[in-house]
PDB file as gemmi writes it, atoms N, CA and C in Angstrom:
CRYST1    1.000    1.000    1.000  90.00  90.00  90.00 P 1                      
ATOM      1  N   UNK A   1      36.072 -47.561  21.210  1.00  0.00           N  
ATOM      2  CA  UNK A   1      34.989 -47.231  22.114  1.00  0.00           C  
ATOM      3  C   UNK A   1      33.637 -47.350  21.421  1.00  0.00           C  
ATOM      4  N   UNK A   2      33.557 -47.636  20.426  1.00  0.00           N  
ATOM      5  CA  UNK A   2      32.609 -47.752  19.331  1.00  0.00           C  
ATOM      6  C   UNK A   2      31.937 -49.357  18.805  1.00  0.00           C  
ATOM      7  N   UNK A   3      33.000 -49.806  18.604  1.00  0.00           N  
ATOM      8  CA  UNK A   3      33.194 -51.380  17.847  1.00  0.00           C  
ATOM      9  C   UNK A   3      32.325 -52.121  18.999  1.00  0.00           C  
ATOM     10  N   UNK A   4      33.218 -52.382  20.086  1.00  0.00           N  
ATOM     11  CA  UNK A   4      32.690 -53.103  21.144  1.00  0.00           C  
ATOM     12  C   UNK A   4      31.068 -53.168  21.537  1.00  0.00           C  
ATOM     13  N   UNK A   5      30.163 -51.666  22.020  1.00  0.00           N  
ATOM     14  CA  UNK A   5      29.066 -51.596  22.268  1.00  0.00           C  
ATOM     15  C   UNK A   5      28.325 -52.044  21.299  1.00  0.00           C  
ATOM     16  N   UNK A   6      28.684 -51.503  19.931  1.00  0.00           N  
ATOM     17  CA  UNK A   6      27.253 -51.809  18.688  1.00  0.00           C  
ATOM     18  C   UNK A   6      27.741 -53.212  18.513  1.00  0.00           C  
ATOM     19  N   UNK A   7      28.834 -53.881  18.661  1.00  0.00           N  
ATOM     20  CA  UNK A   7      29.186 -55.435  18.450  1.00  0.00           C  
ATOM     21  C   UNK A   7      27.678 -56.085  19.152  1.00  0.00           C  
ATOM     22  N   UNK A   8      28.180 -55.819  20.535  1.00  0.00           N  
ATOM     23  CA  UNK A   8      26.932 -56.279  21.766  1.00  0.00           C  
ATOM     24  C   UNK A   8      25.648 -56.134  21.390  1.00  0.00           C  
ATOM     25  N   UNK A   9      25.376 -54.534  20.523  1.00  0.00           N  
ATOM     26  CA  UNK A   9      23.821 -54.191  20.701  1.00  0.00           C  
ATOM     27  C   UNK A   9      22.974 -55.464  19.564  1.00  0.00           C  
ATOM     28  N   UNK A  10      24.286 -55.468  18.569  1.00  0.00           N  
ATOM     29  CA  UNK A  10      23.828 -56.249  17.726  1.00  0.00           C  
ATOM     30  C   UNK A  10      23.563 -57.847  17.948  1.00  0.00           C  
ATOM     31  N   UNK A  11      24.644 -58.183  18.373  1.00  0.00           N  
ATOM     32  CA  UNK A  11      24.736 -59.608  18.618  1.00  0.00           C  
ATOM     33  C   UNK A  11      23.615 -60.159  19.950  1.00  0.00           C  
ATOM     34  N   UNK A  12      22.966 -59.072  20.806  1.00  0.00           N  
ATOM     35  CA  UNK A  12      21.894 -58.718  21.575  1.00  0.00           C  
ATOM     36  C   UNK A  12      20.434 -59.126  20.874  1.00  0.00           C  
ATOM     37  N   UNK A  13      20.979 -58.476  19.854  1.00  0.00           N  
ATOM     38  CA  UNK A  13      19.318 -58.080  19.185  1.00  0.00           C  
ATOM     39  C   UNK A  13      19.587 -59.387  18.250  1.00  0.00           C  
ATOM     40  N   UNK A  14      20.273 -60.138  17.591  1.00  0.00           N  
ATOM     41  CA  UNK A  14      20.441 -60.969  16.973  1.00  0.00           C  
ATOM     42  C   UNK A  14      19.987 -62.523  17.709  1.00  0.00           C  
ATOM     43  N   UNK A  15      20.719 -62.346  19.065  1.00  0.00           N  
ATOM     44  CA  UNK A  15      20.237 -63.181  19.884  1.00  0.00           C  
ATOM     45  C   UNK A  15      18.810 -63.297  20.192  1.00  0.00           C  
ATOM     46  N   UNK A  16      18.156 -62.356  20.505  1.00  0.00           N  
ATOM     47  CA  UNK A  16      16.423 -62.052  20.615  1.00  0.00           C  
ATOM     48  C   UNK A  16      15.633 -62.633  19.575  1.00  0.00           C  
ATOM     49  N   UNK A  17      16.231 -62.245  18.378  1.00  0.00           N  
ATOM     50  CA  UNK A  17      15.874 -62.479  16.809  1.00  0.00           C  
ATOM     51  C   UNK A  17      15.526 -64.390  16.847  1.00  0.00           C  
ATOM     52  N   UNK A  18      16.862 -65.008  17.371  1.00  0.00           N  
ATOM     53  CA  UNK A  18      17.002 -66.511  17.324  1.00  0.00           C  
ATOM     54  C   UNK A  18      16.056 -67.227  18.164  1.00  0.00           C  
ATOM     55  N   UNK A  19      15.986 -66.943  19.221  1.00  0.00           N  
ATOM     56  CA  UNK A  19      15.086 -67.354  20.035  1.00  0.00           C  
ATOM     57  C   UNK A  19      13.600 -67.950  19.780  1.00  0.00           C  
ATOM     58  N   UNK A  20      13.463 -66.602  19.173  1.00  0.00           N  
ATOM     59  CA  UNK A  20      11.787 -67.141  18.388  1.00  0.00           C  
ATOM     60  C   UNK A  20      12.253 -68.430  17.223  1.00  0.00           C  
ATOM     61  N   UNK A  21      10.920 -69.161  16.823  1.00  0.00           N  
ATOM     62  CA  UNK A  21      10.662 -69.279  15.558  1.00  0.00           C  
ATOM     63  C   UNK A  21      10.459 -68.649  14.453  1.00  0.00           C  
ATOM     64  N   UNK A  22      10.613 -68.860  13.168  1.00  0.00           N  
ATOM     65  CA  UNK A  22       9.968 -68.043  12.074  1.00  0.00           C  
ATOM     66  C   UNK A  22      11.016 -68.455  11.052  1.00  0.00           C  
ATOM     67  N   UNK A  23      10.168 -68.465   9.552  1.00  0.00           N  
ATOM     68  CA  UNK A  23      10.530 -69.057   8.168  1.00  0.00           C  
ATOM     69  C   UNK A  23      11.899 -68.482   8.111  1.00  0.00           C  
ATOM     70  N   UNK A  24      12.644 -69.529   7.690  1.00  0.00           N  
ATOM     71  CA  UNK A  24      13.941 -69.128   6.970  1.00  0.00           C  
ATOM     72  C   UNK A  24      15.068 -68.789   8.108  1.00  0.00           C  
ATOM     73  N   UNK A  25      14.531 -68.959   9.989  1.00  0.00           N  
ATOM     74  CA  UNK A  25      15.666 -69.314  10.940  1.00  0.00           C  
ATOM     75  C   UNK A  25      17.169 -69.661  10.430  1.00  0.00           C  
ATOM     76  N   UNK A  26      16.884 -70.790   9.937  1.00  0.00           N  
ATOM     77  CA  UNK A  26      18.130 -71.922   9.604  1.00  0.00           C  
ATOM     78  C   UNK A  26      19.125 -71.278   8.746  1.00  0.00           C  
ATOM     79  N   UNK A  27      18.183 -70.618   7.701  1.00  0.00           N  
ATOM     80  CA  UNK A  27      18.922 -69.956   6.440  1.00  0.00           C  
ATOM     81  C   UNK A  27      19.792 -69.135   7.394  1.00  0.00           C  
ATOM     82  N   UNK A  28      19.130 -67.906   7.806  1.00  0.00           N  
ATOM     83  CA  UNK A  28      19.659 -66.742   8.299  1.00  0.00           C  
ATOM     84  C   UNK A  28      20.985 -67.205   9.482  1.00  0.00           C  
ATOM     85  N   UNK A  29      20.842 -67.498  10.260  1.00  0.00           N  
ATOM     86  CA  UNK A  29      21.444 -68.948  11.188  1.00  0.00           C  
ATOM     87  C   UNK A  29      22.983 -68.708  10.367  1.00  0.00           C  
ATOM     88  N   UNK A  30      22.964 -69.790   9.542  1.00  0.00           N  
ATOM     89  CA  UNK A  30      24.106 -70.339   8.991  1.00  0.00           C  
ATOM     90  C   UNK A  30      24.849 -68.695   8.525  1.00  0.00           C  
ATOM     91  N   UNK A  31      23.934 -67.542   7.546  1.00  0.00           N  
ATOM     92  CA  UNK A  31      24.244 -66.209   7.078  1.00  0.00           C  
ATOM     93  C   UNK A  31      25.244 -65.789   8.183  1.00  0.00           C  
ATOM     94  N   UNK A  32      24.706 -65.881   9.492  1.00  0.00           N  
ATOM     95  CA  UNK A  32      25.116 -65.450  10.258  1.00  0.00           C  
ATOM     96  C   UNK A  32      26.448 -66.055  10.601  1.00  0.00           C  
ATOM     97  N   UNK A  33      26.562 -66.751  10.868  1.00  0.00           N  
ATOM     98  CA  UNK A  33      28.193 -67.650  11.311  1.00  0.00           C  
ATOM     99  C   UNK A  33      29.036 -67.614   9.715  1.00  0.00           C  
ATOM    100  N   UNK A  34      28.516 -67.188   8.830  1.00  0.00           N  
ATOM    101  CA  UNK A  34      29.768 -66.785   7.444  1.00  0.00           C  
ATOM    102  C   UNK A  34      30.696 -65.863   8.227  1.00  0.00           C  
ATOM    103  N   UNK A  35      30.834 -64.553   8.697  1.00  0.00           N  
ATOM    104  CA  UNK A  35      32.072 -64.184   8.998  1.00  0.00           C  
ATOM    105  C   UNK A  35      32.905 -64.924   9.946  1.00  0.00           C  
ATOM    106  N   UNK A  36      32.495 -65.406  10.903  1.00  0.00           N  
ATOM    107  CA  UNK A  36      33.318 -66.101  11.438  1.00  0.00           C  
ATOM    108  C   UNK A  36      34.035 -67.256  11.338  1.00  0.00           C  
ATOM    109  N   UNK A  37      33.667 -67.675   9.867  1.00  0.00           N  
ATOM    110  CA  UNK A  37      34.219 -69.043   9.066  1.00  0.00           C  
ATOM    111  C   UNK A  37      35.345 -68.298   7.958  1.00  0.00           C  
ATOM    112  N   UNK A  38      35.419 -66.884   7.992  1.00  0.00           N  
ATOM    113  CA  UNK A  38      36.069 -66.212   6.812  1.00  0.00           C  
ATOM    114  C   UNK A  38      37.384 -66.627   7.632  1.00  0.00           C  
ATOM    115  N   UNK A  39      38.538 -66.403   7.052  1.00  0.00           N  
ATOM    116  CA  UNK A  39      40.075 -66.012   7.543  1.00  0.00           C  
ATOM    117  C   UNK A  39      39.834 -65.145   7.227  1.00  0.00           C  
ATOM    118  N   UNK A  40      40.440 -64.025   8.605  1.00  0.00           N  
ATOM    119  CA  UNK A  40      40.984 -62.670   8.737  1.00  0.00           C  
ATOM    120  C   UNK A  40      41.781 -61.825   7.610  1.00  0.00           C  
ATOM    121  N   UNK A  41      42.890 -62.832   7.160  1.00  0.00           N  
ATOM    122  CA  UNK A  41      43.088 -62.030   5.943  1.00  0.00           C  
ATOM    123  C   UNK A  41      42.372 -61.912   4.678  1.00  0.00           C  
ATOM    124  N   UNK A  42      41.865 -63.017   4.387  1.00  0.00           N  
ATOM    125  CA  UNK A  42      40.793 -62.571   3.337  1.00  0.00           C  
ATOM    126  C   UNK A  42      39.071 -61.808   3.576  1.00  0.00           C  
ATOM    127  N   UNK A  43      38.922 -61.393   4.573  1.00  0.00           N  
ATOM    128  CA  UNK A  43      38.308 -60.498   5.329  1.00  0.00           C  
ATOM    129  C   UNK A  43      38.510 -59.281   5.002  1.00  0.00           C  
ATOM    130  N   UNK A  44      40.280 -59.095   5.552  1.00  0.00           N  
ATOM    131  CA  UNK A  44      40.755 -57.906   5.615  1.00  0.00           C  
ATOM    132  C   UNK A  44      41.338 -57.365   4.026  1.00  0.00           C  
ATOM    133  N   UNK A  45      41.256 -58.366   3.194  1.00  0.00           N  
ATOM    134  CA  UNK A  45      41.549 -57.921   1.475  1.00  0.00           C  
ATOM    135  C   UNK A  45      40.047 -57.951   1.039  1.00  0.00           C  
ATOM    136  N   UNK A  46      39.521 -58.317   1.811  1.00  0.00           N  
ATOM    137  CA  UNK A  46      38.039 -57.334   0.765  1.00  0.00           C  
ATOM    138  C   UNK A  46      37.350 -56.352   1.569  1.00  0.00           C  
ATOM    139  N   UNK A  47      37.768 -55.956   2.569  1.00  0.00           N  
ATOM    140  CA  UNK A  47      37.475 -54.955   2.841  1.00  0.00           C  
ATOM    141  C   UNK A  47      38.472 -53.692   2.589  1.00  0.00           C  
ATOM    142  N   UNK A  48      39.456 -54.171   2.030  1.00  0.00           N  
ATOM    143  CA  UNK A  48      40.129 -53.343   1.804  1.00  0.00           C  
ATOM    144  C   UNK A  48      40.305 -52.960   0.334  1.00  0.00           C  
ATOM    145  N   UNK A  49      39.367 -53.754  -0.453  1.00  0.00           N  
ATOM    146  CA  UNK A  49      39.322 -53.744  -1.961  1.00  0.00           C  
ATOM    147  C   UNK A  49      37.918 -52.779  -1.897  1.00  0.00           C  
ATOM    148  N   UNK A  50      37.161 -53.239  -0.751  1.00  0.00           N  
ATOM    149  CA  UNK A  50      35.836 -51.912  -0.606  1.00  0.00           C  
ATOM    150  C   UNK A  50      36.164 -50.416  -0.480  1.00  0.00           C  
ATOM    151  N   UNK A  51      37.036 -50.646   0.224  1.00  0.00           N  
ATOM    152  CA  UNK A  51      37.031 -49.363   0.474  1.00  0.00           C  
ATOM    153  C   UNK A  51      38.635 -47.988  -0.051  1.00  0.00           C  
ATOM    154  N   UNK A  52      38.763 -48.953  -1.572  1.00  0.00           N  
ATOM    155  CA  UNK A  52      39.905 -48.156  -2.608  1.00  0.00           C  
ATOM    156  C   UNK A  52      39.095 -46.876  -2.642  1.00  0.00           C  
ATOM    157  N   UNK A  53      39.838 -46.322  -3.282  1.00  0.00           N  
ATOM    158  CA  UNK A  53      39.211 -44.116  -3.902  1.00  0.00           C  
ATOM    159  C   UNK A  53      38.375 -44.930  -4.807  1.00  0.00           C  
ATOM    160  N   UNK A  54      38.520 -46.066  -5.161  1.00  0.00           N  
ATOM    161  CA  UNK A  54      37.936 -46.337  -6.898  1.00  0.00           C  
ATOM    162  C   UNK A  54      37.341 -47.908  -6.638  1.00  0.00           C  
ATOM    163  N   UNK A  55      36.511 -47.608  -5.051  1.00  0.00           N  
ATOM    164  CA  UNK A  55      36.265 -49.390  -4.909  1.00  0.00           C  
ATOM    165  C   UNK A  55      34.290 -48.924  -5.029  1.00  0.00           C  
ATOM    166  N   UNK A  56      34.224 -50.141  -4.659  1.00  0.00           N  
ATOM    167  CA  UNK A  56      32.555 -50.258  -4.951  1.00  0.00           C  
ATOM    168  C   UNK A  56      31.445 -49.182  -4.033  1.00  0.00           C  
ATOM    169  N   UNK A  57      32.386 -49.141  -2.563  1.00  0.00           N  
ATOM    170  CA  UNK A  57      31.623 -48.218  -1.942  1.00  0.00           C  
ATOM    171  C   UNK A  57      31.715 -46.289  -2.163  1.00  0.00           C  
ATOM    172  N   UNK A  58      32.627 -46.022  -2.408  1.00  0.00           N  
ATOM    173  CA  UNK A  58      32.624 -44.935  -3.688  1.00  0.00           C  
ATOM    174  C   UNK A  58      31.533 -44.797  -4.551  1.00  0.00           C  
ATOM    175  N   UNK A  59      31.291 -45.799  -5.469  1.00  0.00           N  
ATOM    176  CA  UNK A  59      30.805 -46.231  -6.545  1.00  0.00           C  
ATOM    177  C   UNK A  59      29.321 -46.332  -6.201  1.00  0.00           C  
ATOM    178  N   UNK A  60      29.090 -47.051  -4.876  1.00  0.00           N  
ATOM    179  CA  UNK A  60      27.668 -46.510  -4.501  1.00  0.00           C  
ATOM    180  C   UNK A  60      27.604 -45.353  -4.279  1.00  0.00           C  
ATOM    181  N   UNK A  61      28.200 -44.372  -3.348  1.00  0.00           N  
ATOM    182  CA  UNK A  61      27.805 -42.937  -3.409  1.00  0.00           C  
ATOM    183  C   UNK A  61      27.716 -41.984  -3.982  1.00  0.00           C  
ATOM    184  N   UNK A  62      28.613 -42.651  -5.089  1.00  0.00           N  
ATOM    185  CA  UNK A  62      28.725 -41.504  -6.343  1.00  0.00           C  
ATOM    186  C   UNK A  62      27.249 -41.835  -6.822  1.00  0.00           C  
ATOM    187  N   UNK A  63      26.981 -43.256  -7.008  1.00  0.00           N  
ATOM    188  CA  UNK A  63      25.476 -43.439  -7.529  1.00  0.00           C  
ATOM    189  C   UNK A  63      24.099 -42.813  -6.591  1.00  0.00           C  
ATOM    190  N   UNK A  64      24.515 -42.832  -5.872  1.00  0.00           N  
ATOM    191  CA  UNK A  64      23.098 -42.320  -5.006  1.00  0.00           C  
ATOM    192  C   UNK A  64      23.448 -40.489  -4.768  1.00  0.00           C  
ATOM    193  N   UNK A  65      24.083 -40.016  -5.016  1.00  0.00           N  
ATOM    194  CA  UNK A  65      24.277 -38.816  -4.750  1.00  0.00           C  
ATOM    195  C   UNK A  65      24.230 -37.679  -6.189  1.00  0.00           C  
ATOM    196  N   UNK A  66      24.648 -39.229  -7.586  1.00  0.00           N  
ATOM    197  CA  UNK A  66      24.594 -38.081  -8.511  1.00  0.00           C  
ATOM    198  C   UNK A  66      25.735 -37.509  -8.461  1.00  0.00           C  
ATOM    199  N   UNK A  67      27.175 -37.154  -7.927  1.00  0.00           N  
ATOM    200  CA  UNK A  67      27.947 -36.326  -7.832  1.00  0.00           C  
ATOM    201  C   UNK A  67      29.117 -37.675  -8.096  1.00  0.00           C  
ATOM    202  N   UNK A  68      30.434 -37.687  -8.430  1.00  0.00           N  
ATOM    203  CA  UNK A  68      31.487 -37.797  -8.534  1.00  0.00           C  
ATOM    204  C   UNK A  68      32.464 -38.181  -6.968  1.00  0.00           C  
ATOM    205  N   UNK A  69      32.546 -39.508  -6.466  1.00  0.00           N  
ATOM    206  CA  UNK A  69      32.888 -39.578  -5.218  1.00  0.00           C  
ATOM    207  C   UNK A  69      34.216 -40.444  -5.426  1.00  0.00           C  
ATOM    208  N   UNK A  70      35.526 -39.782  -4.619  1.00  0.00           N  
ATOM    209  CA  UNK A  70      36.513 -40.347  -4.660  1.00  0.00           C  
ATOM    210  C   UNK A  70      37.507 -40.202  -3.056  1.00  0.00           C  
ATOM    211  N   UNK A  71      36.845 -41.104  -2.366  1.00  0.00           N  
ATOM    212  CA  UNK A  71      37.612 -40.561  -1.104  1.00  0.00           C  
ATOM    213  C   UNK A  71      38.448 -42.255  -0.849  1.00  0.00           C  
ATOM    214  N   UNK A  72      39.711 -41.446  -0.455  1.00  0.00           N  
ATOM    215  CA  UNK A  72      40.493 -42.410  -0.198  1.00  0.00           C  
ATOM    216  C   UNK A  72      40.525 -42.428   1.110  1.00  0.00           C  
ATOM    217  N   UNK A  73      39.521 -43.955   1.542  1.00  0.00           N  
ATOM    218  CA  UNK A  73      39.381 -44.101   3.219  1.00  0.00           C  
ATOM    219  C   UNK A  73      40.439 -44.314   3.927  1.00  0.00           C  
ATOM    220  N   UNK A  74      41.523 -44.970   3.565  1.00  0.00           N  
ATOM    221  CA  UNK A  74      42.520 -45.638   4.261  1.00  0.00           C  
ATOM    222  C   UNK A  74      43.358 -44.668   4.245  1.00  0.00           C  
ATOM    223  N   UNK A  75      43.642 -43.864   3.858  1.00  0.00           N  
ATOM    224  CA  UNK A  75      44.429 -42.792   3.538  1.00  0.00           C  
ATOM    225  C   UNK A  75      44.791 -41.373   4.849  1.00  0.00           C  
ATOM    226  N   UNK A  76      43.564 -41.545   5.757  1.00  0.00           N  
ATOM    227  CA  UNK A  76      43.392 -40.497   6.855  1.00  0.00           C  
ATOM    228  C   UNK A  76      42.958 -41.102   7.875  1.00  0.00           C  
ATOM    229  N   UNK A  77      43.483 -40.343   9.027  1.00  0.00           N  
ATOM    230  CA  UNK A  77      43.307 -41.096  10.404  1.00  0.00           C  
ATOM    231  C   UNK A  77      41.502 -41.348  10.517  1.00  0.00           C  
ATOM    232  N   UNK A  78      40.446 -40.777  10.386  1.00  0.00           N  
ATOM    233  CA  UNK A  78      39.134 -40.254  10.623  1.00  0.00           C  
ATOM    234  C   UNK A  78      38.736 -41.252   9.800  1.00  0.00           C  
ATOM    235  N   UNK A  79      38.587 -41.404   8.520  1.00  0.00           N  
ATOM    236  CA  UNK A  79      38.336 -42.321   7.705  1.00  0.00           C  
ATOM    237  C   UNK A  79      38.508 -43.783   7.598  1.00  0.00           C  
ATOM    238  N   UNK A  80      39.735 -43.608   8.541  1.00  0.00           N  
ATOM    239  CA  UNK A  80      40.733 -45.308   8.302  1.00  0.00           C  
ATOM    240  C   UNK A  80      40.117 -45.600   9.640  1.00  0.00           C  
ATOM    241  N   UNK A  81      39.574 -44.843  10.446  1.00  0.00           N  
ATOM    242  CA  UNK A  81      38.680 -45.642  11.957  1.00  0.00           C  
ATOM    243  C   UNK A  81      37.153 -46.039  11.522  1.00  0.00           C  
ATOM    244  N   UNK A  82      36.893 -45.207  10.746  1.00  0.00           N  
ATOM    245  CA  UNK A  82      35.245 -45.762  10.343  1.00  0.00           C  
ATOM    246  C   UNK A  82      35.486 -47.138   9.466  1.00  0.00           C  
ATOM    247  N   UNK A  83      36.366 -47.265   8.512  1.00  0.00           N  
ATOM    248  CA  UNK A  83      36.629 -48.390   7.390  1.00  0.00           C  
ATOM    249  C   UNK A  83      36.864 -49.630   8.776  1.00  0.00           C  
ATOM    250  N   UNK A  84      37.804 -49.191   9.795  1.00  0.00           N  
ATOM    251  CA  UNK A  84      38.083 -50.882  10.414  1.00  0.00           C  
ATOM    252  C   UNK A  84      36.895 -50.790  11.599  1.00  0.00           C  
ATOM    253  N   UNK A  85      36.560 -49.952  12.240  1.00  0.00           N  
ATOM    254  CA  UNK A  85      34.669 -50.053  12.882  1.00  0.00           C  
ATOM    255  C   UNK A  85      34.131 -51.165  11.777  1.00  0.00           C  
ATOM    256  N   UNK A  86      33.816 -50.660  10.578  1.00  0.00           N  
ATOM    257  CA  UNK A  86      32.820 -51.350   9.786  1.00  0.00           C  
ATOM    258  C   UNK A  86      33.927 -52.305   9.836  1.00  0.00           C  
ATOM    259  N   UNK A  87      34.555 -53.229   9.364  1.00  0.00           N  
ATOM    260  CA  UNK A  87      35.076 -54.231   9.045  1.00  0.00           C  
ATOM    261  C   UNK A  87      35.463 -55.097  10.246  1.00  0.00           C  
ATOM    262  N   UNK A  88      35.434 -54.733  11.115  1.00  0.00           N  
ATOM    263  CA  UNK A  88      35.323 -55.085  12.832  1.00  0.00           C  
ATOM    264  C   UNK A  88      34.157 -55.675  13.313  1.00  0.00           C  
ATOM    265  N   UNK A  89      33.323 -54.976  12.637  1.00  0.00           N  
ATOM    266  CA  UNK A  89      31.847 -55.015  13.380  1.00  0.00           C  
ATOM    267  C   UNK A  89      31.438 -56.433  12.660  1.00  0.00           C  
ATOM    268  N   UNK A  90      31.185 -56.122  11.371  1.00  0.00           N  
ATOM    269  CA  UNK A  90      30.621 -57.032  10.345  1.00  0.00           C  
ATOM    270  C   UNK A  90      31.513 -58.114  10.904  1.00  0.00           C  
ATOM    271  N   UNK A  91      32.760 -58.440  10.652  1.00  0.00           N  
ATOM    272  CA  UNK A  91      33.185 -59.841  10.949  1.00  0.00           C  
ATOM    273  C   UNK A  91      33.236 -60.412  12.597  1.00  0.00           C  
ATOM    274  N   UNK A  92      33.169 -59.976  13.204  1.00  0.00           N  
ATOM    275  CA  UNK A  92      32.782 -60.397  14.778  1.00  0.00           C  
ATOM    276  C   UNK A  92      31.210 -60.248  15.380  1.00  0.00           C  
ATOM    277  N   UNK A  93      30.306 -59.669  14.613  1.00  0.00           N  
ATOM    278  CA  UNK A  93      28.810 -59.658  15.037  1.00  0.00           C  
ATOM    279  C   UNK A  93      28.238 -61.066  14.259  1.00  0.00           C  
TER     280      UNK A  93                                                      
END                                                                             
């Protein structure tokens, strides 16, 4: 109930974005159509290498927080819906 709307809001506002002109279109353009050139499974193994107790996004929060962060996302129902939201979103927007 989540994935779907911000998919739209984005791919909305992305669309608006294209329309105009302005430096570096083309670049961003192509940025944009990378997930959808990925295969799904190698998609789904790095997002799933992101989000280990001991993967990089941990590793940012432990850094920005100063504190010691080890949450194993995949591990709990609550957690394992935000990890495939984000990994949903990003590769279909």
């Amino acid at each position: 109930a989540i994935a779907v709307p911000l998919e739209f809001l984005l791919g909305l506002g992305l669309a608006f974005l294209f329309v105009e002109k302005f430096p570096g279109k083309r670049i961003l353009y192509a940025l944009q159509l990378v997930p959808m050139m990925i295969v799904p499974a190698v998609a789904g193994y790095m997002f799933w290498v992101l989000f280990q107790s001991n993967g990089p996004i941990n590793f940012f929060i432990s850094a920005l927080t100063g504190q010691p962060f080890e949450l194993s996302w995949l591990s709990s129902e609550g957690t394992a819906t935000i990890a495939i939201i984000v990994a949903e979103v990003w590769q279909w927007t």
